[in-house]
C-alpha positions, 0 to 999 in steps of 0.5 A: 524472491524466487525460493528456487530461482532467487531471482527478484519478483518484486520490489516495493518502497515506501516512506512513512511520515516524519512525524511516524517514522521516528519517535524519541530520535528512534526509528519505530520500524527499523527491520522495514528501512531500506538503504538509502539511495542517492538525491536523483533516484530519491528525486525519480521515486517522489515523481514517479509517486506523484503521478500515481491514481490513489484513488482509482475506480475499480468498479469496472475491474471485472476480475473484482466482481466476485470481490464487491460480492463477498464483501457486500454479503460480510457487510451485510451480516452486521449492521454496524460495518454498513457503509451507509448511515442506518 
């Protein structure tokens, strides 16, 4: 939220896996659940998801360039975070 305005900048949803997000019949993150919503909108968010690119291409974002730079240099400087086998 705007901290002048109070209007709403963003939003964001998410689930975890079952099998993460309860443990011992208890919520692990509960400062994080968000009210439920209704079967339809729930149905509208799981198909909005499912069409998302999870694995997008980002090597043609130009705004990134500067990006893959600093993060090759911080790579480079320790062998052991090479992505390459050595």
């Amino acid at each position: 939220m705007d901290a002048i305005t109070g209007e709403i900048l963003g939003y964001a949803r998410w689930s975890n896996p079952i099998s993460q997000a309860i443990v011992d019949g208890e919520p692990v993150w509960p400062e994080a659940q968000v009210p439920a919503v209704s079967r339809e909108k729930e149905a509208e968010i799981s198909r909005v998801a499912e069409t998302a690119a999870w694995d997008p291409d980002y090597t043609s974002d130009p705004l990134l360039d500067g990006v893959w730079e600093i993060e090759k240099e911080i790579l480079g400087r320790k062998e052991y975070m090479s992505e390459t086998p050595l």
